[in-house]
VOFIMAR-570771 format. One line per 3 residues: number of its first residue (from 0); their letters; for each residue x, y, z of C-alpha. Coordinates in steps of 0.5 Angstrom, whole numbers, always signed. Example, Ala and Ser with C-alpha at 12.3 -4.5 7.8 and 13.67 -1.06 7.14 Angstrom:
! residues 2
0) as) +25/-9/+16  +27/-2/+14 .
//
This chain:
! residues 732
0) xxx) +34/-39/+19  +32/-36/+12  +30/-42/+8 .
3) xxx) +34/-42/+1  +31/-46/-5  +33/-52/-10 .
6) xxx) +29/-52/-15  +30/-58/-21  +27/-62/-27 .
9) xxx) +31/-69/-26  +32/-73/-33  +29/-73/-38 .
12) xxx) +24/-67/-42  +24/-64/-47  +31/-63/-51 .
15) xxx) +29/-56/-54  +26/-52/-48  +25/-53/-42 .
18) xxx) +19/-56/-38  +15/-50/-35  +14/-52/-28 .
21) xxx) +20/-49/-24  +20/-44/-28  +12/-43/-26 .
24) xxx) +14/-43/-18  +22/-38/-19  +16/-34/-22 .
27) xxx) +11/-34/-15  +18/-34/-10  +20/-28/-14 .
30) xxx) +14/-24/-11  +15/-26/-4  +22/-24/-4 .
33) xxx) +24/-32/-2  +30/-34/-5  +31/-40/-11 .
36) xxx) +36/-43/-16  +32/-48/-21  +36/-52/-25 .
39) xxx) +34/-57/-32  +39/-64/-30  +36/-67/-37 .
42) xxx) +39/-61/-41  +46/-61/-37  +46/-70/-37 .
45) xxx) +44/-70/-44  +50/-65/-45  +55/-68/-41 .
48) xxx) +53/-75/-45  +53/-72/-52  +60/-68/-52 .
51) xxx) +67/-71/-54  +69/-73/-47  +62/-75/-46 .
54) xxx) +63/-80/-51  +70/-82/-50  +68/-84/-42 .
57) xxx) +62/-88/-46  +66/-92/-51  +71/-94/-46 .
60) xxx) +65/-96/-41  +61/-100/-47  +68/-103/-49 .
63) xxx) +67/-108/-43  +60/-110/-46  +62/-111/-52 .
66) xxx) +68/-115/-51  +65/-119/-46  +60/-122/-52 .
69) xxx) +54/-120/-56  +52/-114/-59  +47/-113/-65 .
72) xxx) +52/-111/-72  +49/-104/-71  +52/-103/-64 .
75) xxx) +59/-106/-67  +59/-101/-73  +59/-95/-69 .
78) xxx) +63/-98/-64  +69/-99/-69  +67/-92/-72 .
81) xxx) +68/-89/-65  +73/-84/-68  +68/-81/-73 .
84) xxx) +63/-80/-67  +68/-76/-63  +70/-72/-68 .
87) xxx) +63/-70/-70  +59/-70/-63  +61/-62/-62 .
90) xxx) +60/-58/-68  +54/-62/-69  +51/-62/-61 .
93) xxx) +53/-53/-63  +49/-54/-70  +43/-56/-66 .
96) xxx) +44/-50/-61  +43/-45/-67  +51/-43/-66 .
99) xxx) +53/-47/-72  +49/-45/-78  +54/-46/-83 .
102) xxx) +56/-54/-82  +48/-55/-84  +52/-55/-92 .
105) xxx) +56/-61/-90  +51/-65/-87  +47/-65/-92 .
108) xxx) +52/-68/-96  +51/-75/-92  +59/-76/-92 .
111) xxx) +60/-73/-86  +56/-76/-81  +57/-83/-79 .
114) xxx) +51/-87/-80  +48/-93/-77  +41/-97/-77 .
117) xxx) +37/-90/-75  +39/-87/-83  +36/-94/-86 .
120) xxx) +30/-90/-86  +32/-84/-90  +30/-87/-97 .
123) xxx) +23/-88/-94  +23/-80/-92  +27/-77/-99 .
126) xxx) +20/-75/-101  +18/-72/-95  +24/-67/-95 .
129) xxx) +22/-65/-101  +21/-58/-99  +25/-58/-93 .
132) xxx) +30/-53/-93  +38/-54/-91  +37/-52/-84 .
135) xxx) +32/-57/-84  +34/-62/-86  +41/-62/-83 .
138) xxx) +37/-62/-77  +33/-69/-78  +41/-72/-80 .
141) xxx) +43/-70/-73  +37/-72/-70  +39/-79/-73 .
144) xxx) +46/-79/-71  +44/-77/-65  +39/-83/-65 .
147) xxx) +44/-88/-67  +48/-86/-61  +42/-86/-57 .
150) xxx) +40/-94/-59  +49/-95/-57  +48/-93/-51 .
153) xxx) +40/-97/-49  +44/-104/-52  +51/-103/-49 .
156) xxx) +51/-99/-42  +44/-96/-41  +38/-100/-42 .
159) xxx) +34/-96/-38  +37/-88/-44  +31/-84/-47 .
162) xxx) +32/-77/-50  +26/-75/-47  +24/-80/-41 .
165) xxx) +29/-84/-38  +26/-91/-34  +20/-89/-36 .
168) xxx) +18/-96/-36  +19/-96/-28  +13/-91/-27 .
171) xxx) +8/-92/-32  +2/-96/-28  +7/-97/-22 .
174) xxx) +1/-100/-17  +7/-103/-13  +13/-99/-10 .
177) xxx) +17/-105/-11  +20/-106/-17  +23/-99/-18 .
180) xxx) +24/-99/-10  +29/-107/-11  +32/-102/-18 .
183) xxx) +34/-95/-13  +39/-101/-8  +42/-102/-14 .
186) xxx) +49/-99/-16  +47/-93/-19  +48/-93/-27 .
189) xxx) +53/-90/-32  +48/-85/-33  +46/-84/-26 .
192) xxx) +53/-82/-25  +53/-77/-29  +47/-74/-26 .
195) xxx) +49/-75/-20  +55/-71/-22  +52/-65/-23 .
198) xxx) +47/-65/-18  +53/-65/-12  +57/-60/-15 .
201) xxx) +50/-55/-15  +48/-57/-8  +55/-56/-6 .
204) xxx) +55/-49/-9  +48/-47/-7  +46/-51/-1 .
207) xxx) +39/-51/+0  +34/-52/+5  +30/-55/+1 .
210) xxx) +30/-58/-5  +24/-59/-9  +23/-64/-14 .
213) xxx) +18/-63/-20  +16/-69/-23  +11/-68/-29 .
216) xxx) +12/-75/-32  +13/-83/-32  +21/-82/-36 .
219) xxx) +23/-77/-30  +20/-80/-24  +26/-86/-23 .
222) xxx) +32/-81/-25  +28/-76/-19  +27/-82/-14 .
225) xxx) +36/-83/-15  +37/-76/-13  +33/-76/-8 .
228) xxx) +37/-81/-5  +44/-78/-6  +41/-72/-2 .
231) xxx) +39/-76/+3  +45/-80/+4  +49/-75/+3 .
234) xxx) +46/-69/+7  +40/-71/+12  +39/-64/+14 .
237) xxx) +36/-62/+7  +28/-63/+7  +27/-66/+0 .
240) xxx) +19/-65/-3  +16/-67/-10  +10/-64/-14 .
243) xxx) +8/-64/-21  +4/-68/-26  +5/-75/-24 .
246) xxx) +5/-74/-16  -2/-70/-18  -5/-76/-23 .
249) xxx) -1/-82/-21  +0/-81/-13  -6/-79/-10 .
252) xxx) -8/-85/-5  +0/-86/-5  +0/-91/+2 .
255) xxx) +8/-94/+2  +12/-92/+7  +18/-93/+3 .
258) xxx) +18/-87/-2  +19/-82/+5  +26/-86/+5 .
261) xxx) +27/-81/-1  +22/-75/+1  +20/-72/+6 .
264) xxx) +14/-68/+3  +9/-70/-4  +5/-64/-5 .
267) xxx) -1/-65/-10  -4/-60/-14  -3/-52/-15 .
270) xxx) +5/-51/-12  +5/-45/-9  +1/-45/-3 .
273) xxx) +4/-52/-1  +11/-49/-2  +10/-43/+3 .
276) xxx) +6/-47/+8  +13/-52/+8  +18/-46/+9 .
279) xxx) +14/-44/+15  +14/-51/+18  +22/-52/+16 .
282) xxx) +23/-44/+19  +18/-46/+25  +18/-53/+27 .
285) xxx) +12/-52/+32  +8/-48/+25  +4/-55/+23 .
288) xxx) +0/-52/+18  +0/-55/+11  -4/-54/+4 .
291) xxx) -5/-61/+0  +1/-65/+3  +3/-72/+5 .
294) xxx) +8/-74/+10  +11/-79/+15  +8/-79/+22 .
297) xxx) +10/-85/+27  +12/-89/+21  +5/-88/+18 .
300) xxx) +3/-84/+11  -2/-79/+12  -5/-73/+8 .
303) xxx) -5/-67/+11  -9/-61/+8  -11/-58/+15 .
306) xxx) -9/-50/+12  -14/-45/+13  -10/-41/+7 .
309) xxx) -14/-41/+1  -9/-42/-6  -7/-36/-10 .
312) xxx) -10/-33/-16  -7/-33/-22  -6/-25/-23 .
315) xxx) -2/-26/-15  +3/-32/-18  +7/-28/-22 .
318) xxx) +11/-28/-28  +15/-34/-29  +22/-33/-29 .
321) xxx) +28/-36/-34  +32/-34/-30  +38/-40/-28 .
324) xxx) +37/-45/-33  +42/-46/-40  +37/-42/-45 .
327) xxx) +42/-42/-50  +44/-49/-49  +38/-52/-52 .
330) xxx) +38/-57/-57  +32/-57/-64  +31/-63/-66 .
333) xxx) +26/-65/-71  +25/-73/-71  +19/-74/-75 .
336) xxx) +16/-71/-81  +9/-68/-76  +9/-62/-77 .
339) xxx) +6/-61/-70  +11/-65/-67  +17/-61/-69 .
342) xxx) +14/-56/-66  +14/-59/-60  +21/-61/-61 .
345) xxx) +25/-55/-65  +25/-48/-62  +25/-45/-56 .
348) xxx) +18/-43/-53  +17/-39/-47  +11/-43/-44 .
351) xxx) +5/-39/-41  -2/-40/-39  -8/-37/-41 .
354) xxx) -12/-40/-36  -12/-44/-31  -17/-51/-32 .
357) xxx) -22/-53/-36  -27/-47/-39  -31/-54/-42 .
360) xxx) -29/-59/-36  -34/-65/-38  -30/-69/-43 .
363) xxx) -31/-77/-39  -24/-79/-41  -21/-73/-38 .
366) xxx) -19/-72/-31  -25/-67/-30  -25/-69/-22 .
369) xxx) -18/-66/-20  -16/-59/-18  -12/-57/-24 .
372) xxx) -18/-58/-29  -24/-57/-25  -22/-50/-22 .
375) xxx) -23/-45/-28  -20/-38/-27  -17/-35/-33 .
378) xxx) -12/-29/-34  -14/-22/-35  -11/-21/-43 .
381) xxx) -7/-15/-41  -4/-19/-35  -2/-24/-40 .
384) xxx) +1/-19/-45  +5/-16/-39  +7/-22/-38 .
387) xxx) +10/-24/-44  +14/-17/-45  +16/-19/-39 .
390) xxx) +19/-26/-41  +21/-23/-47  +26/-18/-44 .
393) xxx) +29/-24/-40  +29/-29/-45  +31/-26/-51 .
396) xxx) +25/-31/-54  +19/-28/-57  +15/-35/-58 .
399) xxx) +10/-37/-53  +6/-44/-53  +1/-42/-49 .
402) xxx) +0/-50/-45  -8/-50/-43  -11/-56/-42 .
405) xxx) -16/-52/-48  -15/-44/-49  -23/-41/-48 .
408) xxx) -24/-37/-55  -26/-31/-51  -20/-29/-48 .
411) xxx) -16/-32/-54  -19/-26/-58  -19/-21/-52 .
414) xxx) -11/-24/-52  -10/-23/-61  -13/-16/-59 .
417) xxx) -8/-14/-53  -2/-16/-57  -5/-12/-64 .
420) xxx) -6/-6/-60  +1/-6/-57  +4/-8/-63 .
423) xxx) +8/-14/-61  +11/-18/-66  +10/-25/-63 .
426) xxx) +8/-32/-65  +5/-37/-62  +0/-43/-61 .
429) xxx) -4/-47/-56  -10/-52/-55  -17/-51/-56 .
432) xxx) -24/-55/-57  -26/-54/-64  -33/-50/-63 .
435) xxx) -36/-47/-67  -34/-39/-64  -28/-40/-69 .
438) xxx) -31/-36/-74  -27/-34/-80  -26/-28/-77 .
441) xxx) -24/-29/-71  -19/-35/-73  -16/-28/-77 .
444) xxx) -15/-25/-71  -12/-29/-68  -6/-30/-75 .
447) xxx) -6/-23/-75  -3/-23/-67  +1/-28/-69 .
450) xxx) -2/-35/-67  +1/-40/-73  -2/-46/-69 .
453) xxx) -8/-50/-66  -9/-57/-63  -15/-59/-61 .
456) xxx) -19/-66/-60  -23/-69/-65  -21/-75/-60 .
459) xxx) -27/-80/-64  -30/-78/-70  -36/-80/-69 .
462) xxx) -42/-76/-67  -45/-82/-62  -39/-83/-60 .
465) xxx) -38/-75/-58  -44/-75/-55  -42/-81/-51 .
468) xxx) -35/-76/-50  -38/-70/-48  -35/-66/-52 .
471) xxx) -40/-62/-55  -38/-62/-62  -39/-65/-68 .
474) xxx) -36/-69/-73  -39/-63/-78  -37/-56/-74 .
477) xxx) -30/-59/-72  -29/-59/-80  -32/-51/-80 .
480) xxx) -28/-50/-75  -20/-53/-78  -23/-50/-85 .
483) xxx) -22/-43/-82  -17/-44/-78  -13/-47/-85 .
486) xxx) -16/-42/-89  -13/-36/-84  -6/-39/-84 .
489) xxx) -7/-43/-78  -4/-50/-78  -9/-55/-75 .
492) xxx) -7/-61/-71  -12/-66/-69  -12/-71/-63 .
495) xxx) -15/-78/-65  -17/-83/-61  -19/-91/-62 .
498) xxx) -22/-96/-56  -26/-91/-53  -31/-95/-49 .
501) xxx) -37/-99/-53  -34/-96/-59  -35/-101/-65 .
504) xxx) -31/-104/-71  -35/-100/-75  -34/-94/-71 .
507) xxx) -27/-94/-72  -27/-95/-80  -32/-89/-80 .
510) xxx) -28/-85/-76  -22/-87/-80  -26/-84/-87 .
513) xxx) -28/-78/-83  -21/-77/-82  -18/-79/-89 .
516) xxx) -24/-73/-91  -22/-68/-87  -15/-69/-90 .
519) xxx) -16/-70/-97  -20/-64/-97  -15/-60/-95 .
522) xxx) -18/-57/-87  -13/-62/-83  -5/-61/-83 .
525) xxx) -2/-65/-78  -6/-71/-73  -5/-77/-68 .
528) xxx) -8/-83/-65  -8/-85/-58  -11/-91/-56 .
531) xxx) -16/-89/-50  -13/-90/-43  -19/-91/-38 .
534) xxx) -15/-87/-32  -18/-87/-25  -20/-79/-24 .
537) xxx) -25/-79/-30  -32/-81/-31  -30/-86/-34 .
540) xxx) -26/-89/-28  -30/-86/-24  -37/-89/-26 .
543) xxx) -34/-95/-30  -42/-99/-32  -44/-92/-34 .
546) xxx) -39/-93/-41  -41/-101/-41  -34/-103/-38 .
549) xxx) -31/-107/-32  -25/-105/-28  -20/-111/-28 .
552) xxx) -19/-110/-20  -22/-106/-14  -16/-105/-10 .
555) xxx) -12/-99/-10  -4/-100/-10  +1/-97/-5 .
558) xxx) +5/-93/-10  +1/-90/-17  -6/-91/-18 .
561) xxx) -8/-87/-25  -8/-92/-31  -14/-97/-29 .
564) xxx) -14/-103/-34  -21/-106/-36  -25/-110/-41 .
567) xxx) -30/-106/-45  -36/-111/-46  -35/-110/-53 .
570) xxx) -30/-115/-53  -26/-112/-59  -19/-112/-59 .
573) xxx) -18/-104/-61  -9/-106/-61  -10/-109/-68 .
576) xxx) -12/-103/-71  -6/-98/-69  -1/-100/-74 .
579) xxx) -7/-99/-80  -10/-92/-76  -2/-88/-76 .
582) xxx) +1/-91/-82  -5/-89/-86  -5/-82/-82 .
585) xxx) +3/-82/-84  +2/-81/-91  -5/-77/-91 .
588) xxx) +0/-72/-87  +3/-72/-92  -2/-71/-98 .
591) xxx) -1/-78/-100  -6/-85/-102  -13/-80/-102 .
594) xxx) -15/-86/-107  -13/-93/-103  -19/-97/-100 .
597) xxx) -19/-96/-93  -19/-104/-93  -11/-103/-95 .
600) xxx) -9/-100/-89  -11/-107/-85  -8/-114/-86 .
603) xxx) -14/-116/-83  -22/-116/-86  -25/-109/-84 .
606) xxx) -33/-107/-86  -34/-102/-92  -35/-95/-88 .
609) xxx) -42/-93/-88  -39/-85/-89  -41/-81/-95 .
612) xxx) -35/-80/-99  -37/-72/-100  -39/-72/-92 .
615) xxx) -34/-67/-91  -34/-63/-97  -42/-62/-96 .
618) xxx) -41/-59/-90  -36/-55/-92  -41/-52/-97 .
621) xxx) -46/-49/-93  -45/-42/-92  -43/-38/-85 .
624) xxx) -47/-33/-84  -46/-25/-85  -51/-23/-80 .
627) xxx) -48/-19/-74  -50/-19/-67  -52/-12/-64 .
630) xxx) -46/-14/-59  -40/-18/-65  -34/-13/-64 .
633) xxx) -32/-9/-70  -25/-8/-72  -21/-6/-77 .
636) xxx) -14/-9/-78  -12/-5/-83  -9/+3/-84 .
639) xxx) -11/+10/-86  -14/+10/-93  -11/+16/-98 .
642) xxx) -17/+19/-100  -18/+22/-107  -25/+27/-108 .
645) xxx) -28/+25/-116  -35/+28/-119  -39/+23/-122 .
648) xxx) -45/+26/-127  -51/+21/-130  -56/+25/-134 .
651) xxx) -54/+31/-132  -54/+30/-125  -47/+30/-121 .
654) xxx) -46/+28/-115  -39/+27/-111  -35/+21/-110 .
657) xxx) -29/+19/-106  -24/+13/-107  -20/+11/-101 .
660) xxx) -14/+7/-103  -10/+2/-98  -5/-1/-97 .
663) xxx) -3/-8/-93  +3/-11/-93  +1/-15/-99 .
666) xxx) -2/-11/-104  -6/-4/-105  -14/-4/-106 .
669) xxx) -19/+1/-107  -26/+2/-107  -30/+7/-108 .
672) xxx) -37/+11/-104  -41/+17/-105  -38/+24/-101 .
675) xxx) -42/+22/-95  -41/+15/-94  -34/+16/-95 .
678) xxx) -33/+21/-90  -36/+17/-85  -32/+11/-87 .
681) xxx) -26/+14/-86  -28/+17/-79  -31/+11/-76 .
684) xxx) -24/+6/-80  -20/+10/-75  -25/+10/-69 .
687) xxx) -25/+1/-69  -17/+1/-71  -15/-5/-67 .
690) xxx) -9/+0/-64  -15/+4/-60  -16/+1/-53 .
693) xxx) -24/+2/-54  -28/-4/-58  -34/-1/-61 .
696) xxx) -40/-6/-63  -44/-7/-69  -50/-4/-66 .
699) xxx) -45/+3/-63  -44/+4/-70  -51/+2/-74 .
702) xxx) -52/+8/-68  -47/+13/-71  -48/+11/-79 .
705) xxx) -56/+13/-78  -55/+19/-73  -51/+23/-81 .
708) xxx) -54/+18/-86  -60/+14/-87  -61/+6/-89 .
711) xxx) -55/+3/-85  -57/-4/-88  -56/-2/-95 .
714) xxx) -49/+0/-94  -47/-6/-89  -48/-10/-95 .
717) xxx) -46/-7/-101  -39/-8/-105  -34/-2/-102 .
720) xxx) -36/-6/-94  -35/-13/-97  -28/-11/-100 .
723) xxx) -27/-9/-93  -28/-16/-90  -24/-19/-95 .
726) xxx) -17/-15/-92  -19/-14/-85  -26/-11/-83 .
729) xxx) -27/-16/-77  -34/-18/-75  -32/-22/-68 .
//
């Protein structure tokens, strides 16, 4: 029997593009000729919910809660503005998918839409759209309209309703299976039917024989259990599988016999070899091979890894496929003003990987001990390149968010010089650790291939702290770094992070000085705290004492075992910080209140910061150094230069000149040379063009310069070279 395949991401991920992780494995069962169809349910739920009769099924739904009693005043004024809703939900939900354009005008207005609870907070954010455009702004009014309608369904038919999770509450740390077990034998919900809706008609159309699941987060994990179910129920001879990064974080000690009522396998890790592993077991019953994966057997859970298989490189995987899933469907929205953020939430992005794992993998609070971190294989650049023309071709999108847990800068450059090479028009952003290989050239490269964006850790901004982190940074090279990424164009996103383990009071103001610096001085565009969460996978969780903190418990739990909670001997409470550290950062985003104590973001007393006022700024001043290796890279960015021949004459001698005049996409320069140095320019420019597959290094150069003319140095350093520098000369 051939082996057919269903492949979902249940509710909810992302409104804008869709989760990768089906994508990933269509692409892998692609090259073995194995038929799938995958499917985004949260899209096709969010658009069934969002659309007139959508609505009009819910107001009558909601009706019987608000005719039996008490709902807030807000959830009365939408209900009694039910016929405004209904008429504006399409053209609004056609705005966000990109076909309406034009309704912006009169959204922007603000008499078009009717507006509850959510808009309270326009007057707040006027300032913030100043210099957003129509399209932009009429996008945060529908995310708006779209939230107040979001809150209607939470109080009035689903308290359980998120746009991009759904019961998330029932994942998060869910160490017993009971509770969300007790909430699956209840009546499935009004949203559940609607899933439920869906799915049956795929599964009727498509009948699998295998349905995999991929369950990346806490929000999709209850709507993935409800699916599981209905299958079950309804056709017992589909084996059902989940994998994905909750079963690869949260479930790795999973012992509760209960969850195999659901599926049939969880498999954990890298997909692609458990998956081939299954399919020869559902083809060949007597197969008993299996890769990283846990089963029922005798009414026992056991953990079956007896495969001699080893897991497929990542030049094997193939290029993830699109294919299926509703591309022209997806809706941007922008809900808050991070720039970052947005990027998340507006525009399609095709996802790729540069690399599989961590190059760095050290970080403590990280999960370094788990597979899909500790195993470091990166991806040749012009594999990639072929990928990414590949997925242009099929998705008609040429936006790449590159989802490394941190991309390495080599083969970030090797990547920046590909897509140059083959003249690709495309953009695209990624994770990085901010060290120090990001020199001004390099993060010129990479602007110059079409990278608009980076994140990288900054996590504490505390050098004890970082060192206690294992990031291998500094508070200083991080400023350096996101300087010139800033200057080369490139927006700059910091993850933060407070109540790392033994972190003081003191610690956390100072890294609150260090972030207000980095902000104020302009290296810095967009930021996020996170409160440190001590997970099971990490040397934290892992060696607890070594960091000066207790587990709470040492039982392991039947379900999830991840987020381990913990008293750190500091005994600070790190919560009452929260408010102070995003309110703050909210407004230095926003280029604001530079000038407040650091005391007025607290209702609470906080020490003096002990960080100079010019900490950053000093940093910054001291110069990079103009040195070349004899192995840095040389490349020219820039075109062929128009040549013009001139005499110069001094005291009755004349020598030959030449002036070499080009042209960028901004403006023209020239410089000037003598016949000789001229000549030798003009010939070696064209050798290092970024547009030749050959990259010739400092020292091949200096070679060549010294075999026609003497004294390179000289040359290197003079003014013609340093124009150069300054419109596209690479050092790398």
């Amino acid at each position: 029997m051939k082996t057919k395949l269903f492949l979902i991401t249940p509710p909810f991920t992302q409104l804008n593009t869709p989760y990768p992780a089906t994508a990933y494995i269509k692409g892998f069962l692609n090259t073995k000729n194995i038929e799938s169809v995958q499917a985004d349910l949260g899209i096709e739920v969010i658009l069934k919910l969002f659309s007139k009769e959508g609505l009009e099924n819910l107001f009558k739904v909601s009706g019987l809660k608000i005719s039996v009693g008490e709902i807030s005043d807000n959830s009365k004024r939408i209900y009694a503005l039910q016929d405004e809703y209904l008429k504006t939900i399409n053209p609004v939900i056609a705005f966000l998918q990109g076909k309406n354009p034009t309704l912006a005008l009169q959204i922007c207005q603000e008499d078009f839409l009717p507006e509850a609870s959510r808009f309270a907070q326009l007057e707040e954010l006027d300032w913030a759209f100043g210099t957003m455009g129509t399209q932009d702004k009429a996008k945060h009014l529908a995310t708006l309209y779209l939230e107040d309608i979001s809150d209607f369904i939470v109080e009035c038919v689903d308290d359980n309703f998120g746009f991009s999770r759904y019961a998330e509450r029932l994942g998060r740390s869910a160490n017993s299976f009971d509770e969300l077990y007790d909430v699956l034998q209840q009546e499935p919900t009004y949203i559940d039917n609607l899933l439920l809706s869906i799915l049956k008609e795929r599964i009727e159309t498509i009948q699998p024989t295998l349905f995999l699941i991929s369950v990346p987060f806490p929000g999709n994990l209850y709507s993935a259990f409800r699916s599981a179910q209905w299958v079950k129920n309804h056709y017992p001879n589909i084996k059902i599988s989940m994998g994905g990064g909750f079963p690869n974080t949260e479930l790795r000690s999973l012992s509760d016999a209960r969850v195999f009522e659901f599926f049939d396998f969880i498999t954990l890790d890298d997909g692609e070899m458990p998956i081939e592993e299954l399919i020869s077991n559902i083809e060949n019953p007597d197969y008993n091979s299996y890769k990283r994966t846990f089963l029922l057997e005798d009414g026992i859970v056991v953990y079956k890894n007896n495969s001699l298989k080893h897991d497929y490189k990542q030049s094997q995987v193939g290029t993830p496929d699109y294919s299926d899933l509703l591309l022209d469907k997806y809706i941007s929205v922008i809900e808050i003003v991070n720039p970052m953020h947005r990027m998340w939430s507006d525009g399609r992005w095709n996802k790729l990987t540069m690399a599989h794992g961590c190059y760095w993998g050290k970080c403590t609070f990280c999960d370094i001990s788990l597979d899909y971190i500790k195993i470091y294989e990166p991806v040749a650049a012009n594999l990639l390149c072929d990928r990414m023309e590949e997925m242009i071709a099929q998705t008609g999108e040429n936006g790449f968010h590159f989802v490394d847990e941190a991309a390495p800068p080599a083969l970030m450059r090797a990547l920046a010089l590909e897509i140059l090479r083959r003249k690709l028009a495309v953009t695209w952003w990624t994770n990085i650790r901010f060290e120090k290989s990001f020199t001004k050239d390099l993060c010129l490269l990479l602007k110059a291939s079409g990278c608009i964006a980076v994140s990288g850790g900054l996590e504490v901004a505390s050098d004890r702290l970082l060192k206690l982190i294992d990031k291998g940074v500094t508070v200083e090279q991080v400023a350096k770094v996101t300087r010139n990424f800033t200057e080369a164009g490139v927006m700059v996103h910091a993850y933060l992070m407070y109540g790392y383990p033994t972190q003081t009071i003191q610690e956390t103001v100072d890294s609150l000085e260090m972030v207000r610096q980095l902000f104020e001085v302009g290296v810095l565009q967009s930021g996020f705290w996170h409160q440190f969460a001590m997970t099971a996978h990490s040397p934290v969780g892992l060696y607890p004492e070594k960091f000066g903190v207790v587990k709470e418990t040492e039982i392991i739990g039947t379900f999830a075992n991840n987020d381990i909670n913990y008293t750190d001997s500091t005994g600070i409470d790190h919560d009452k910080f929260s408010f102070g550290l995003k309110k703050s950062l909210f407004n230095f985003m926003h280029g604001i209140c530079f000038d407040y104590e650091l005391q007025d973001w607290f209702e609470f007393k906080i020490p003096k910061t002990k960080i100079s006022p010019d900490f950053i700024l000093d940093a910054l001043h001291e110069e990079e150094d103009f040195n070349s290796k004899p192995t840095a890279k040389i490349v020219w960015l820039g075109g062929k230069p128009f040549v013009e021949h001139f005499a110069k004459s001094k005291k009755g001698n004349s020598w030959e000149m030449m002036t070499l005049t080009f042209h960028d996409k901004k403006e023209s320069f020239s410089i000037q040379t003598n016949k000789n140095e001229g000549e030798w320019l003009v010939e070696i420019l064209q050798k290092i063009s970024v547009s030749n597959a050959k990259i010739y290094t400092f020292q091949e150069i200096k070679k060549d310069f010294e075999m026609k003319l003497e004294d390179f140095e000289l040359f290197w350093y003079s003014k013609p070279i340093k124009t150069l520098r300054e419109f596209g000369l690479l050092v790398l």
